[in-house]
DRENDREN-446075 format. One record per residue (C-alpha): residue in three letters; residue number from 1; x, y, z. Coordinates in nm, 3 decimals, m for minus. Layout:
N
<resn: ALA&resi: NUM&px: X&py: Y&pz: Z>
...
END
This chain:
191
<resn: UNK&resi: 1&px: 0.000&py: 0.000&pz: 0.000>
<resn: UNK&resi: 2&px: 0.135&py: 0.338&pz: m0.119>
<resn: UNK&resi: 3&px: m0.092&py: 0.560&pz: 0.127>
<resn: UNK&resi: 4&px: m0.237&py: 0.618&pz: 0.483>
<resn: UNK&resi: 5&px: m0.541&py: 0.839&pz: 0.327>
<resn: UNK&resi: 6&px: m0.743&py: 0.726&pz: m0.017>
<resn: UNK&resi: 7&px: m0.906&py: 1.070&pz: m0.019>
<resn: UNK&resi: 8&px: m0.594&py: 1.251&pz: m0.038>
<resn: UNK&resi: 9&px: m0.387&py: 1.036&pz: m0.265>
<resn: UNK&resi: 10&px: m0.350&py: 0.730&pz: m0.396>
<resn: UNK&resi: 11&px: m0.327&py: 0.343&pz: m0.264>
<resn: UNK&resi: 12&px: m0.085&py: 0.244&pz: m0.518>
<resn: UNK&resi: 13&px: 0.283&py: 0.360&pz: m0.596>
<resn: UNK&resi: 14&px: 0.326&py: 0.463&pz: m0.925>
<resn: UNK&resi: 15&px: 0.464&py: 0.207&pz: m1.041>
<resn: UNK&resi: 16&px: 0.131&py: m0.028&pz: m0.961>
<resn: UNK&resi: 17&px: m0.052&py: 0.246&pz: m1.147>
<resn: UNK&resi: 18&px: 0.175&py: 0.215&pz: m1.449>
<resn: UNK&resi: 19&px: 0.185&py: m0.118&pz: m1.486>
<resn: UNK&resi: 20&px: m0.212&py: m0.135&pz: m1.460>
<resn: UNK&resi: 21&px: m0.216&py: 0.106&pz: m1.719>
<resn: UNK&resi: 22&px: m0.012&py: m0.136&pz: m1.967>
<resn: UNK&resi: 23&px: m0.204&py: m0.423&pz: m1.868>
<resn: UNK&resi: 24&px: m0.552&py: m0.290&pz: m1.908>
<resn: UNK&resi: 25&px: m0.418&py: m0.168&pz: m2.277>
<resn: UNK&resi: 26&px: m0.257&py: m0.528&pz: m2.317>
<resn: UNK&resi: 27&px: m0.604&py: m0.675&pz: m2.193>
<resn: UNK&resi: 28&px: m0.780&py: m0.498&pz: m2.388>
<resn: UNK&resi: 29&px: m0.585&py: m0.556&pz: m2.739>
<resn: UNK&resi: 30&px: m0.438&py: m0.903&pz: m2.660>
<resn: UNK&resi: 31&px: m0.628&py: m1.106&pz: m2.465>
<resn: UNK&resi: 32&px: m1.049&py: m0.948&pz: m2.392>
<resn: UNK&resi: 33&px: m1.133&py: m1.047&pz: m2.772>
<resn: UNK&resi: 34&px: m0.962&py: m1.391&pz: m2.793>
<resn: UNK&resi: 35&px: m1.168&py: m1.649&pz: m2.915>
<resn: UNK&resi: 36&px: m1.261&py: m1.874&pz: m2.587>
<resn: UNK&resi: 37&px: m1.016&py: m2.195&pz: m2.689>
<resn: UNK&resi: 38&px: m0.708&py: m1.936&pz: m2.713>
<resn: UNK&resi: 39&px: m0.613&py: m2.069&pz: m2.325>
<resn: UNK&resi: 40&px: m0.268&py: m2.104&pz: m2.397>
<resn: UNK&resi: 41&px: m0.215&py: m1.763&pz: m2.573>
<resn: UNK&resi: 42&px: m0.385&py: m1.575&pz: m2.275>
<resn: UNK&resi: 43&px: m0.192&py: m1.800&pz: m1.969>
<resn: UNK&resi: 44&px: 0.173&py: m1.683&pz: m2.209>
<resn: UNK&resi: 45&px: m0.014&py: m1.300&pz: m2.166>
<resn: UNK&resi: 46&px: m0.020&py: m1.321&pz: m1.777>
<resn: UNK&resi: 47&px: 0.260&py: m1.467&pz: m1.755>
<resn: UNK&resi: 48&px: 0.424&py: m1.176&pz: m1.921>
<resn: UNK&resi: 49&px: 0.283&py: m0.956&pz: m1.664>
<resn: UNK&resi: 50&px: 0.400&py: m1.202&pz: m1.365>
<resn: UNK&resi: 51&px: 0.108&py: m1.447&pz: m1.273>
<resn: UNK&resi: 52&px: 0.176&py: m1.792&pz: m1.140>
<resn: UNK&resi: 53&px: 0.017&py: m1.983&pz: m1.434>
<resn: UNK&resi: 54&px: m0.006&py: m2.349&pz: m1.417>
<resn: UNK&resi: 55&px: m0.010&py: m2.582&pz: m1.706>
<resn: UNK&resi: 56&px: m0.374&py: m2.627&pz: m1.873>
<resn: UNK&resi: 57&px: m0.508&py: m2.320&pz: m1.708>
<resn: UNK&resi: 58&px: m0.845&py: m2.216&pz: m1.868>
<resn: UNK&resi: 59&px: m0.866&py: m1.842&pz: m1.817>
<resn: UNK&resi: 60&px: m1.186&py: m1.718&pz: m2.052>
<resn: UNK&resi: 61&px: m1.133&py: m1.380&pz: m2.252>
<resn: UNK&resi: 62&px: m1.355&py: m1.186&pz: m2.049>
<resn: UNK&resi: 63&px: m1.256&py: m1.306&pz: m1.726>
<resn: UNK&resi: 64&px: m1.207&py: m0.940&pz: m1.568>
<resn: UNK&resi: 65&px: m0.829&py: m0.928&pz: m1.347>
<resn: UNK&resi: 66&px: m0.720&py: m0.625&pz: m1.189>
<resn: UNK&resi: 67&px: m0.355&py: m0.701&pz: m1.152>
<resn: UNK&resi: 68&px: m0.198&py: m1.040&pz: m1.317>
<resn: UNK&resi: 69&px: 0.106&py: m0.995&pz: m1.084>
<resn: UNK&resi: 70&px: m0.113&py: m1.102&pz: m0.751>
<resn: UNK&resi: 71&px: m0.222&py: m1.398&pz: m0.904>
<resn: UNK&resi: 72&px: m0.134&py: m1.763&pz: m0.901>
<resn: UNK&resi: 73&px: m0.341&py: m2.013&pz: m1.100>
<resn: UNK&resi: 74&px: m0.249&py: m2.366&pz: m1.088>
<resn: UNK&resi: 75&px: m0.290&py: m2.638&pz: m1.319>
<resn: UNK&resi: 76&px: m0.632&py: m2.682&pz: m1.483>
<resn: UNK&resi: 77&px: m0.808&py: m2.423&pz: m1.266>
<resn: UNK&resi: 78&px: m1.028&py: m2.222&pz: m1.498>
<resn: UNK&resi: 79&px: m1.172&py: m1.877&pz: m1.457>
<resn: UNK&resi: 80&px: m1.476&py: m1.833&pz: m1.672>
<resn: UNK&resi: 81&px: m1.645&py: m1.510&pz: m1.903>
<resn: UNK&resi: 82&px: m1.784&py: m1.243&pz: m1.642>
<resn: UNK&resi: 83&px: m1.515&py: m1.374&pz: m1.337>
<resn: UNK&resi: 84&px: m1.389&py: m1.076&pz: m1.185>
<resn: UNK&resi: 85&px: m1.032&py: m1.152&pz: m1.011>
<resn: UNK&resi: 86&px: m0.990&py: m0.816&pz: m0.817>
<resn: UNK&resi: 87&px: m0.620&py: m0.874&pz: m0.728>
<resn: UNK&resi: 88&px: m0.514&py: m0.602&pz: m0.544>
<resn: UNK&resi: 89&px: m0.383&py: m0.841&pz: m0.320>
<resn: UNK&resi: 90&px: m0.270&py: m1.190&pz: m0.379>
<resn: UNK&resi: 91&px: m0.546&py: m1.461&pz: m0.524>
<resn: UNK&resi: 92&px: m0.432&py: m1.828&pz: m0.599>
<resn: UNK&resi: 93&px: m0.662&py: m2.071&pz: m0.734>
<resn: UNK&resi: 94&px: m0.614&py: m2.442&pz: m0.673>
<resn: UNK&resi: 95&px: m0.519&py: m2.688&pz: m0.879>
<resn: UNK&resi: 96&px: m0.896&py: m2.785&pz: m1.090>
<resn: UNK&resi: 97&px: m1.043&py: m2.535&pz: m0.890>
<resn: UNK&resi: 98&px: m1.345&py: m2.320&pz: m1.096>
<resn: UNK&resi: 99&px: m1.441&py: m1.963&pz: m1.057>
<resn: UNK&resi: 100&px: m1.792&py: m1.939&pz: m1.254>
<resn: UNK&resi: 101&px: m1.930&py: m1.646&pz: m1.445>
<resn: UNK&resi: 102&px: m2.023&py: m1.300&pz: m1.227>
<resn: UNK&resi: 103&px: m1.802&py: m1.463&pz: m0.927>
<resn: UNK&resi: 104&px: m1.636&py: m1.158&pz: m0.764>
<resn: UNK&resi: 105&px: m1.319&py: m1.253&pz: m0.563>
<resn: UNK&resi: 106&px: m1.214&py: m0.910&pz: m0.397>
<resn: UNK&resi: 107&px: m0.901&py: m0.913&pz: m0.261>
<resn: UNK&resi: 108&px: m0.873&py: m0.560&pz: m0.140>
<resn: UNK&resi: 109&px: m1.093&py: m0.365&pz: 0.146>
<resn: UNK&resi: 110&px: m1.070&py: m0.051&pz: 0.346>
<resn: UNK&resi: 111&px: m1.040&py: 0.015&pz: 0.725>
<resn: UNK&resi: 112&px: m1.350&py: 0.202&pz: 0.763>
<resn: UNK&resi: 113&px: m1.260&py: 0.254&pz: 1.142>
<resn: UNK&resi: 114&px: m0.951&py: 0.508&pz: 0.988>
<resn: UNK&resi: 115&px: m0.971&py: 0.843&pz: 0.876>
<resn: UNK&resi: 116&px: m0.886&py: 0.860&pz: 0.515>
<resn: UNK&resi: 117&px: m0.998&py: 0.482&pz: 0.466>
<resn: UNK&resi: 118&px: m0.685&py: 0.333&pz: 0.368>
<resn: UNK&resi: 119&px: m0.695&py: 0.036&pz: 0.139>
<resn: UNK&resi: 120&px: m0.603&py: m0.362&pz: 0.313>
<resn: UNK&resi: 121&px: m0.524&py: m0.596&pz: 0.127>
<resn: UNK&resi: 122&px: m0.563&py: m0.957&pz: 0.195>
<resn: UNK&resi: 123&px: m0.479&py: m1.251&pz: 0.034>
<resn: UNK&resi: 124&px: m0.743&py: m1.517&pz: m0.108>
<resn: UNK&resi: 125&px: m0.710&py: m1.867&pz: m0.133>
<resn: UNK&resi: 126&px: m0.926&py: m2.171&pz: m0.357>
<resn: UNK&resi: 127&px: m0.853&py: m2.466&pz: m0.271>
<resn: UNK&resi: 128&px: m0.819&py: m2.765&pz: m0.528>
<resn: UNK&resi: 129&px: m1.114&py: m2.898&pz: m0.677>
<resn: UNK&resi: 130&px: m1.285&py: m2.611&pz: m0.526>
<resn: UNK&resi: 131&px: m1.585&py: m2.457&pz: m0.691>
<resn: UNK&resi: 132&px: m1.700&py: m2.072&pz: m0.656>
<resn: UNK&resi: 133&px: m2.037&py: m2.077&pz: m0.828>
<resn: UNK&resi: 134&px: m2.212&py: m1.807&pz: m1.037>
<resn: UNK&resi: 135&px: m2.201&py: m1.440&pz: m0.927>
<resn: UNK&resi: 136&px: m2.074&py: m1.520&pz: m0.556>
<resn: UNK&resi: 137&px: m1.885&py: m1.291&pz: m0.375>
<resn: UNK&resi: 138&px: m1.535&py: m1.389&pz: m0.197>
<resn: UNK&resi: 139&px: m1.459&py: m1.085&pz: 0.062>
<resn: UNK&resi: 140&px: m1.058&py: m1.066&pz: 0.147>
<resn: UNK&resi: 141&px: m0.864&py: m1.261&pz: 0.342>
<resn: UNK&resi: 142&px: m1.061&py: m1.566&pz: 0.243>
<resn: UNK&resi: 143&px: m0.962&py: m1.927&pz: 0.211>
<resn: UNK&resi: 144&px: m1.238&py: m2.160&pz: 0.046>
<resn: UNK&resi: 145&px: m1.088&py: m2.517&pz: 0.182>
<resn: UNK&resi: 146&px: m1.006&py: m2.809&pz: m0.089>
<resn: UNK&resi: 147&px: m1.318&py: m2.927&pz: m0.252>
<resn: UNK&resi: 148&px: m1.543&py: m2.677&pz: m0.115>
<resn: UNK&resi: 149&px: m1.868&py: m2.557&pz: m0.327>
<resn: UNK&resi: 150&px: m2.022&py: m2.239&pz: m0.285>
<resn: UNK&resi: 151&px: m2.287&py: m2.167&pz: m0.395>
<resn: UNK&resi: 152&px: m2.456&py: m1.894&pz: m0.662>
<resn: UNK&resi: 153&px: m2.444&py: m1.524&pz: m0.505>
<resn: UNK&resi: 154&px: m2.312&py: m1.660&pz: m0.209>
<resn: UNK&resi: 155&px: m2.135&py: m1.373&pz: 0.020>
<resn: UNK&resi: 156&px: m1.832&py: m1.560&pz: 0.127>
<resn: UNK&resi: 157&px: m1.678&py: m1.340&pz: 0.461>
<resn: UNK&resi: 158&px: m1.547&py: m1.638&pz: 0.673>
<resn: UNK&resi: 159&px: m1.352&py: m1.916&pz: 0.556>
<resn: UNK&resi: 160&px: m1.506&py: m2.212&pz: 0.451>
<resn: UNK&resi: 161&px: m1.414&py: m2.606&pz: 0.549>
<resn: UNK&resi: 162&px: m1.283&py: m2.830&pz: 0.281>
<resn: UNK&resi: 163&px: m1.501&py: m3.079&pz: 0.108>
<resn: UNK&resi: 164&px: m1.821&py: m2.931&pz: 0.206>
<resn: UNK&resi: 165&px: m2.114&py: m2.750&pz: 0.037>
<resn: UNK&resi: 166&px: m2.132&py: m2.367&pz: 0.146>
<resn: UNK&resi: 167&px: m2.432&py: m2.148&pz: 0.045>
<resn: UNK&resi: 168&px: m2.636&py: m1.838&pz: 0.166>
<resn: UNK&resi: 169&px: m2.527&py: m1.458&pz: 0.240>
<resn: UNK&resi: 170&px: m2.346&py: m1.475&pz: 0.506>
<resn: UNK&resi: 171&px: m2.233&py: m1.820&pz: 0.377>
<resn: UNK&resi: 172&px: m2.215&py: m2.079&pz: 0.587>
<resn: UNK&resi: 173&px: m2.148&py: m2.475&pz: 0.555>
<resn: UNK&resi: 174&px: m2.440&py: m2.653&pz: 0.440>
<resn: UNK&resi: 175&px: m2.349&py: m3.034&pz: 0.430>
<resn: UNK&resi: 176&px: m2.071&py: m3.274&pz: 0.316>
<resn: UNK&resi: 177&px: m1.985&py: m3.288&pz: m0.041>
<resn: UNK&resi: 178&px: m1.949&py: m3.641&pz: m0.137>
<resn: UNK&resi: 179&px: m1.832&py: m3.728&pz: m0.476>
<resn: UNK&resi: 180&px: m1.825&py: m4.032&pz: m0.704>
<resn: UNK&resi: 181&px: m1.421&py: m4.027&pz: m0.611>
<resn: UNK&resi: 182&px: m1.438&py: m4.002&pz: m0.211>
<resn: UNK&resi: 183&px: m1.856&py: m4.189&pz: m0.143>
<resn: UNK&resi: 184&px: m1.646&py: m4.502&pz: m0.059>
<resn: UNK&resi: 185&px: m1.375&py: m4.350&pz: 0.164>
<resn: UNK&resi: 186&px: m1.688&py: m4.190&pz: 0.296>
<resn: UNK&resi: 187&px: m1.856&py: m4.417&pz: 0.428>
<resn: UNK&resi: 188&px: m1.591&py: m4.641&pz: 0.554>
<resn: UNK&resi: 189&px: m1.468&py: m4.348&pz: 0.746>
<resn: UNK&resi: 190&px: m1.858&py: m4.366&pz: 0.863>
<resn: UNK&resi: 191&px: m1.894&py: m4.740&pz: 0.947>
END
């Protein structure tokens, strides 16, 4: 963080602010009209700009990322059309992990309890084979645990336990998730 006091003068150094600046002109000409299989093309893009990119990343065109330098994206995770990754501070996506349309992982807050409400960052983290449904909200400082599903327009403000079903605003853990992999370690964990 650059500054104490957001109505006075900027959060980010200069720097940040330039390299924004070439990455929203980048975005915009390189990688926002990119037909959808192009996956490869855009993960070599943020790459360039110094994201953690994994192999077999699927990161749709109009996927919406702040700054590609706060992100890590391991392999297959995919970010679809609509995602917004607001990465003012760091966001890492697990391994198969999926961030659906209208999701809204916000990385970035202010301390309302400060004059000049300066800007916190705080890091978020999806676990593997994690799932963020459609047009839910993940606050800062997150962690959704391995396997975890959240559900559409969930507001996510706590973290959430691996291998579980999360839904509702505030979200909260609804049941086990149980897949065709784990039912039989399951239930002999059960018996």
């Amino acid at each position: 963080m650059h500054n104490q006091d957001t109505i006075t003068g900027p959060s980010f150094s200069l720097k940040n602010r330039l390299g924004r600046v070439l990455w929203s002109v980048v975005s915009l000409l390189l990688f926002r009209y990119t037909p959808n299989p192009m996956h490869a093309w855009r993960a070599m893009i943020l790459r360039m700009f110094g994201a953690k990119v994994g192999d077999g990343v699927h990161i749709y065109p109009k996927a919406k990322i702040w700054a590609p330098w706060n992100l890590e994206l391991e392999d297959q995770c995919s970010a679809a059309n609509g995602a917004i990754l607001y990465s003012q501070g760091k966001i890492r996506i697990g391994r198969r992990a999926i961030v659906s349309q209208g999701a809204h992982l916000c990385a970035g807050t202010h301390d309302y309890t400060m004059p000049g409400f300066p800007l916190v960052t705080m890091p978020i983290s999806i676990g593997e084979h994690a799932w963020v449904a459609a047009e839910a909200f993940i606050h800062a400082g997150v962690t959704i645990g391995e396997g975890c599903v959240i559900g559409a327009r969930s507001v996510v403000t706590k973290n959430m336990p691996a291998w579980t079903i999360c839904s509702g605003f505030p979200c909260k853990p609804i049941k086990v998730r149980i897949t065709e992999d784990t039912k039989e370690k399951f239930y002999q964990l059960q018996a």
